[in-house]
VOGU-3710 file (C-alpha; in Angstrom, 3 decimals, decimal comma):
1> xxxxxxxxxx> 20,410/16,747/-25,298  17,060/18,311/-24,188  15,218/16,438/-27,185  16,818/13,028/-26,205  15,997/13,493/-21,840  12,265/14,517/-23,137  12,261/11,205/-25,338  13,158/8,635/-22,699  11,547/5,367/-23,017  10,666/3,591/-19,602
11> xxxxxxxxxx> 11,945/0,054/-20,960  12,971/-2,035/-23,786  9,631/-3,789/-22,442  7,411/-1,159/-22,238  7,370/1,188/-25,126  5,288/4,298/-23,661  7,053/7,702/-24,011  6,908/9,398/-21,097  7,522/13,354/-22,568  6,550/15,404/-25,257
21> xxxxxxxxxx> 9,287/15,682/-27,960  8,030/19,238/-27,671  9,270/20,187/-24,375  11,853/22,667/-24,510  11,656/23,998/-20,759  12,182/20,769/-19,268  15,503/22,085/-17,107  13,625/26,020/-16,192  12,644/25,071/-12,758  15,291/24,589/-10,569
31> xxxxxxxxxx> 13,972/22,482/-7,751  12,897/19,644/-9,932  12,593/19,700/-13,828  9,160/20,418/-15,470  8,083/17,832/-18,150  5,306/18,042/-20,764  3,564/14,284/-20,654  3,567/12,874/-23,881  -0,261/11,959/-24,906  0,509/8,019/-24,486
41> xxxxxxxxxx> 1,570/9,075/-20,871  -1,742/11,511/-20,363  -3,924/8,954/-21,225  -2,131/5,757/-19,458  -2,247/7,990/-16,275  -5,823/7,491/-16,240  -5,879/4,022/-15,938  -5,611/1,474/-13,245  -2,493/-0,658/-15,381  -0,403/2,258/-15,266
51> xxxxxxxxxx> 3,019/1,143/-13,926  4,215/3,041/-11,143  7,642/1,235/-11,293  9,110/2,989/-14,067  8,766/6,499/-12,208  11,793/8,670/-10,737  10,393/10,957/-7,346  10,872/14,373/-9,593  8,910/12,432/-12,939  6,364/11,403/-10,202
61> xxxxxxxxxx> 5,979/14,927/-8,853  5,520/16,372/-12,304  2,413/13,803/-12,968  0,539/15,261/-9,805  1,230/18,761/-11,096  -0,209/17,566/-14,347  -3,111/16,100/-12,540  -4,314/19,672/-10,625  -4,030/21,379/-14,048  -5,889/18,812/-16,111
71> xxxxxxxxxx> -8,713/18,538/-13,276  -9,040/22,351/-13,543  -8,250/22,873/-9,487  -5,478/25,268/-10,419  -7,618/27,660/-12,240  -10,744/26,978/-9,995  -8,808/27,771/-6,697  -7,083/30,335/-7,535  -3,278/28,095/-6,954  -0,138/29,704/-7,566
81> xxxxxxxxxx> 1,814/27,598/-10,052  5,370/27,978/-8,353  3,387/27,205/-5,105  1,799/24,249/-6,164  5,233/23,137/-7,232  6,754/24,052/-3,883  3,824/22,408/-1,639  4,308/19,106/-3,955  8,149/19,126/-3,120  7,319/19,246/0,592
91> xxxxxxxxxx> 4,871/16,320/0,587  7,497/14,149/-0,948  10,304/15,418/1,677  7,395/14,255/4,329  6,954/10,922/3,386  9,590/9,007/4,764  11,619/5,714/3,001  9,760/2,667/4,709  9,210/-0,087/2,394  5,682/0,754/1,541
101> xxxxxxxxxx> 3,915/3,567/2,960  6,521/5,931/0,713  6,649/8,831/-1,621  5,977/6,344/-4,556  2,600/4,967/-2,559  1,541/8,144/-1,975  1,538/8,560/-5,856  0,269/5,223/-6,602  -3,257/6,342/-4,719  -3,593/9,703/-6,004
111> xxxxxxxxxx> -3,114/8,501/-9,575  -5,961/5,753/-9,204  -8,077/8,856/-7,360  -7,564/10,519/-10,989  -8,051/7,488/-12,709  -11,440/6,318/-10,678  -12,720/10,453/-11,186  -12,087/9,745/-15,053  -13,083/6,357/-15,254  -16,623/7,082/-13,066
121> xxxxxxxxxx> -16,963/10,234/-15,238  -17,114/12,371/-12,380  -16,494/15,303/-13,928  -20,129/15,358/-15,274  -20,745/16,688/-11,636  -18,817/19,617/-12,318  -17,821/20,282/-8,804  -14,380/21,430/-8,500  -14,553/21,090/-4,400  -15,321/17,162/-4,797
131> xxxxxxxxxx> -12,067/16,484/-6,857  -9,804/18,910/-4,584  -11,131/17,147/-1,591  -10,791/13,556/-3,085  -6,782/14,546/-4,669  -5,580/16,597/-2,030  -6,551/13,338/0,611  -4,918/11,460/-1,358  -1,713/13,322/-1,715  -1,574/13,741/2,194
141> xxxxxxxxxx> -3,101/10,705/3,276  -0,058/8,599/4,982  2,135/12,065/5,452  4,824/11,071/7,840  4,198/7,247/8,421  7,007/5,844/10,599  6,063/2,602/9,405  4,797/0,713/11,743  0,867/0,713/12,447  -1,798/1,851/14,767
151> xxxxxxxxxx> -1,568/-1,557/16,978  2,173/-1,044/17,273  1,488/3,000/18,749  -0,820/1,407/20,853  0,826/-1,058/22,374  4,492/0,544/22,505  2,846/3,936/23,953  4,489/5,791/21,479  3,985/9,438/21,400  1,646/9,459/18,335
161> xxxxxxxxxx> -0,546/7,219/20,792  -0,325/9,716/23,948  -0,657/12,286/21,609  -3,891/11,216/20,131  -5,036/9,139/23,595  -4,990/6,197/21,336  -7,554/7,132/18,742  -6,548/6,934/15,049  -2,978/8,110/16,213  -1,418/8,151/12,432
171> xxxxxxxxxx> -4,168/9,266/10,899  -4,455/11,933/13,229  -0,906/12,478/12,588  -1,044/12,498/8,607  -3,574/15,386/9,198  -1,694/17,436/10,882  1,536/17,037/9,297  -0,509/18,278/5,765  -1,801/21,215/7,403  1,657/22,204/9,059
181> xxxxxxxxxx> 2,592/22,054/5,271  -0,265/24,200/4,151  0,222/26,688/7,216  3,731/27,685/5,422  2,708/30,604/2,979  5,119/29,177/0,395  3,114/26,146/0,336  -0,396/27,070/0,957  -1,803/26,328/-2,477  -5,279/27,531/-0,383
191> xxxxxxxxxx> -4,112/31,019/-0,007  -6,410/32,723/-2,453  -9,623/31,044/-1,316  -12,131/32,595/0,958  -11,814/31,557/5,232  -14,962/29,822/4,479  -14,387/27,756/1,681  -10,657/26,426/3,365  -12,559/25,558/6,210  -14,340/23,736/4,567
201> xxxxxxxxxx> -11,678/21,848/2,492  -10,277/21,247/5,551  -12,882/19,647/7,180  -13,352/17,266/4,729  -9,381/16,080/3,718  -9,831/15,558/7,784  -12,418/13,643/7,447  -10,980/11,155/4,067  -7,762/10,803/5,832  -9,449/9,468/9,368
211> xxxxxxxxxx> -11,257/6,921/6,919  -8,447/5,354/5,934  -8,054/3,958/9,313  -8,724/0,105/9,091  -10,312/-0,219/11,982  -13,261/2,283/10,631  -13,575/0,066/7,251  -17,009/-1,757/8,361  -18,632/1,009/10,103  -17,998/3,396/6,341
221> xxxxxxxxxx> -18,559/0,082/4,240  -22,052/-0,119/6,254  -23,219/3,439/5,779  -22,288/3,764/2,160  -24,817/-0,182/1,519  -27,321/2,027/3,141  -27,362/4,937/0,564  -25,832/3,115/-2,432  -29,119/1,995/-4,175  -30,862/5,368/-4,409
231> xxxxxxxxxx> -27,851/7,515/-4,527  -27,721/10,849/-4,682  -25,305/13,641/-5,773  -27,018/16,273/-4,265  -27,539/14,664/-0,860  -24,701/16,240/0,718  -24,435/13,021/3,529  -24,311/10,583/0,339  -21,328/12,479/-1,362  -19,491/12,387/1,740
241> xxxxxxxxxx> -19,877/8,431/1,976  -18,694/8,205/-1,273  -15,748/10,592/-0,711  -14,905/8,539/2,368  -15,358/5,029/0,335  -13,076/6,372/-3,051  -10,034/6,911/-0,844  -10,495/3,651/0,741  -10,913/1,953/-2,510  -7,749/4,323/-3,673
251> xxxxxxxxxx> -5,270/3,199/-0,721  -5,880/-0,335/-0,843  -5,809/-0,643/-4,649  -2,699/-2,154/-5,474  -4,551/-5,668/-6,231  -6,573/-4,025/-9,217  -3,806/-3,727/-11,070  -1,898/-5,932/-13,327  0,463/-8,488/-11,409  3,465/-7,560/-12,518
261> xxxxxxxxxx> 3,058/-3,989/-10,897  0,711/-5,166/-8,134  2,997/-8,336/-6,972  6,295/-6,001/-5,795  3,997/-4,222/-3,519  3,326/-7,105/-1,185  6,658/-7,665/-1,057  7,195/-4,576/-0,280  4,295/-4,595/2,336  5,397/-7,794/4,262
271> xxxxxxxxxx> 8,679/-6,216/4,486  7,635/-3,540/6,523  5,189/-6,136/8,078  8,369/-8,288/9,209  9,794/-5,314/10,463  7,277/-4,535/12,748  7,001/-7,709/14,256  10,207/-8,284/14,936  10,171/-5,022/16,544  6,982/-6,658/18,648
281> xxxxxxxxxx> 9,360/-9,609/19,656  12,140/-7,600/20,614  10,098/-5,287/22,700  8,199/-7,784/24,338  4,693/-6,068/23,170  2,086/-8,731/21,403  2,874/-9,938/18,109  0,418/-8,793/15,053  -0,551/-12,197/13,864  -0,749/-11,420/10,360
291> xxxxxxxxxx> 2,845/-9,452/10,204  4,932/-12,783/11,800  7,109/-13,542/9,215  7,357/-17,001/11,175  3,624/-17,901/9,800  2,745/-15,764/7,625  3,468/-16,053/3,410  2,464/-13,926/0,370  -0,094/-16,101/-0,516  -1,744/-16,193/3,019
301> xxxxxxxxxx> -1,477/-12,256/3,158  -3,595/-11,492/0,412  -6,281/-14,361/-0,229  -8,358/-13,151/2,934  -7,338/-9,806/2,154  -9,105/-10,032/-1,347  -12,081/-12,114/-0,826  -13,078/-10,475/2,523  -11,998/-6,689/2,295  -11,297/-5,592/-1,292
311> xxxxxxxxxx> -13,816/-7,386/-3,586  -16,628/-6,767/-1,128  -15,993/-3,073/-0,833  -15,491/-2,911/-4,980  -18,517/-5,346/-5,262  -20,681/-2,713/-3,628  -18,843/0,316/-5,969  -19,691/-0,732/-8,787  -23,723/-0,907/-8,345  -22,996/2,920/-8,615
321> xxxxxxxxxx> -20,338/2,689/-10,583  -20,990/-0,308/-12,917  -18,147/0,656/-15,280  -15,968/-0,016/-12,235  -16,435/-4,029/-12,666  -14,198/-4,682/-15,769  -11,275/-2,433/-15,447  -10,855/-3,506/-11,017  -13,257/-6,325/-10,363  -12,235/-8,479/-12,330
331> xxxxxxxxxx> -8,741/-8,089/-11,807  -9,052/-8,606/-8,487  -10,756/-11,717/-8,939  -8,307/-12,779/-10,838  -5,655/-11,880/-8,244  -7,780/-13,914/-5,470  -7,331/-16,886/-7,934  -3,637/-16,721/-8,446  -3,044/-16,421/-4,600  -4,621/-19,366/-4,028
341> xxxxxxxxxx> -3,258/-21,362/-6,887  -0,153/-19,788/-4,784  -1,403/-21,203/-1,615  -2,039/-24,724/-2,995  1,544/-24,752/-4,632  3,016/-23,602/-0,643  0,865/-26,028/0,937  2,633/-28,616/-1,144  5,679/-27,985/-0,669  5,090/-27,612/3,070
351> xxxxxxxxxx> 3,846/-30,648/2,998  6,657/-32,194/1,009  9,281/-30,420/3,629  7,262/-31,838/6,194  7,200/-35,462/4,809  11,393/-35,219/4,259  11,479/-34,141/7,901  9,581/-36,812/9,036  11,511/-39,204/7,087  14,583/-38,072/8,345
361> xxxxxxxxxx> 13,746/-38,096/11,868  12,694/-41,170/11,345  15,886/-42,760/9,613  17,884/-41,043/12,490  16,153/-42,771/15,150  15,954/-46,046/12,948  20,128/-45,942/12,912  20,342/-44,708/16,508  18,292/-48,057/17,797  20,095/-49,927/15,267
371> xxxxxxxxxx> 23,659/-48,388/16,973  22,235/-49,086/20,218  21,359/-52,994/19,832  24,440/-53,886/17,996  25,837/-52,294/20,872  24,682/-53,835/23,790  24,401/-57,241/21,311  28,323/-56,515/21,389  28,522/-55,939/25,021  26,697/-59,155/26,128
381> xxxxxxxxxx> 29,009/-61,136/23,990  32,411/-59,781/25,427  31,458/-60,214/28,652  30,314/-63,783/27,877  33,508/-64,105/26,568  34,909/-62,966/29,747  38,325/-61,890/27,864  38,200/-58,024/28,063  37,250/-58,502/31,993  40,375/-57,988/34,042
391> xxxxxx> 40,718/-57,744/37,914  37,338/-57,374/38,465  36,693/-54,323/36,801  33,920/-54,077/34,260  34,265/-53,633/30,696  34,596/-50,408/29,253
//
């Protein structure tokens, strides 16, 4: 029944109702079904513990539509509902099924984006343009990704790479992939804005996406210490370091949140890590240290990860953002801690291996010198003995 699909519960574990028992048009569209959120889902969705996990594609796709309604960008930019729902269909058919950079990653960025804009009360600035820019990046920001990184294009010569002469080549490519998208008139959700204010738009998802390249991260994390202690909101230079900085903090977030949804997505990560370098090996191109699954471990993956990239970068957030520390800091400390707890427990046990190994080697050796005297102790005797010795020949 209608009442009982609207009621759905996402586990016997975890008790939030993801619809409305109100919703009565839930089967009306007939590309994917439109739910109304239940409150406990509205609310959850602007926090960092919300559990992507428990999320079908279409369930996903009607949370972003929520999103651009509750943020007001539907009404401010003049969006077409049915195109909105059409242009959100086509992002998920463009993000392809690697391990991690996925549909369900996409999702898991933009929905901290709308949790950080809530969270930082943003929405005290009252600028439409600022959340567009900030959700729209972060629905289109790894459009595309084949899955294996920048390094790889590189180095392989890919096309991306000759493309894009080597520079950014899938961020490059995640930007234009979203505005092939939005060049289709059944998915431009820009079509009733002015030339002027598009361009604009543009420009700037252009320039969020290119900052997600790690290989910018110090040069952005630099320029945004410059500016963070007298901030600004009406320096227009300021607001675009920020912009830049959110998505960053958005696409790496996964740590912030609880372990239980944040732990799956490193497996998920060295996966397509593992699959890369093996690809490296096979192709005889230089193997990405920290993607060879024949050193690298969870723990090892994300202990310099957090305590060199993430808490840094959050570290410097939150003396703009000082409600920030609680809900992400701190969970990301924590996170640093149990990876290295982690790391202690692996070290052991390498260690242990190790030591049984060494043992081992050593009892074979032990036996084969033990063989090998008895042997020739055996040897010696018989031919003393002289009674195996016939015609001359030796013993054998």
């Amino acid at each position: 029944s209608i009442l009982s699909r609207c009621c759905r519960v996402l586990s016997t574990d975890s008790p939030l109702t993801k619809y409305s028992v109100l919703d009565v048009s839930i089967n009306l569209h007939p590309l994917y079904p439109q739910y109304t959120l239940s409150m406990e889902t509205v609310d959850t969705l602007k926090t960092p513990t919300f559990d992507v996990w428990h999320w079908e594609h279409n369930e996903m796709l009607s949370c972003l539509e929520f999103m651009y309604h509750d943020l007001g960008l539907v009404q401010e930019f003049n969006m077409n509902p049915i195109t909105l729902k059409r242009w959100l269909l086509c992002i998920r058919e463009n993000y392809r099924t690697n391990p991690f950079h996925n549909f369900r990653h996409c999702f898991c960025v933009t929905q901290m984006m709308y949790g950080i804009i809530h969270l930082c009360r943003l929405q005290v600035q009252e600028d439409a343009l600022l959340f567009c820019v900030l959700m729209t990046s972060a629905v289109c920001h790894d459009l595309d990704h084949p899955g294996y990184n920048n390094t790889y294009q590189i180095n392989a010569h890919t096309e991306l790479a000759i493309r894009y002469n080597d520079s950014s080549p899938l961020e490059n490519h995640h930007c234009a992939v979203a505005f092939q998208i939005l060049g289709q008139p059944e998915n431009n959700i820009f079509s009733n804005i002015s030339h002027e204010l598009f361009k604009q738009i543009r420009q700037s998802i252009i320039r969020l996406i290119m900052a997600t390249d790690m290989a910018r991260h110090g040069d952005i994390l630099d320029s945004f210490k410059k500016v963070v202690n007298n901030f600004d909101f009406s320096e227009e230079e300021h607001v675009k370091i920020l912009q830049m900085v959110l998505i960053k903090c958005c696409d790496i977030s996964n740590e912030v949140r609880p372990m239980n949804v944040s732990e799956p997505w490193v497996d998920c990560l060295l996966e397509e890590y593992f699959m890369q370098s093996d690809r490296e090996k096979s192709e005889g191109l230089p193997v990405t240290p920290f993607m060879d699954r024949d050193t690298v471990t969870k723990a090892k993956a994300q202990i310099g990860f957090i305590k060199f990239v993430l808490i840094p970068m959050f570290e410097v957030v939150i003396k703009l953002f000082p409600q920030m520390e609680e809900v992400m800091v701190l969970p990301l400390r924590e996170a640093r801690d149990h990876y290295e707890e982690l790391m202690q427990i692996e070290e052991a046990m390498s260690e242990v291996s190790e030591h049984r190994r060494a043992r081992l080697t050593e009892q074979r050796e032990s036996s084969k010198d033990s063989f090998q005297k008895t042997q020739i102790i055996w040897v010696r005797k018989v031919e003393s003995d002289g009674s195996l010795l016939q015609s001359g020949r030796p013993w054998c």
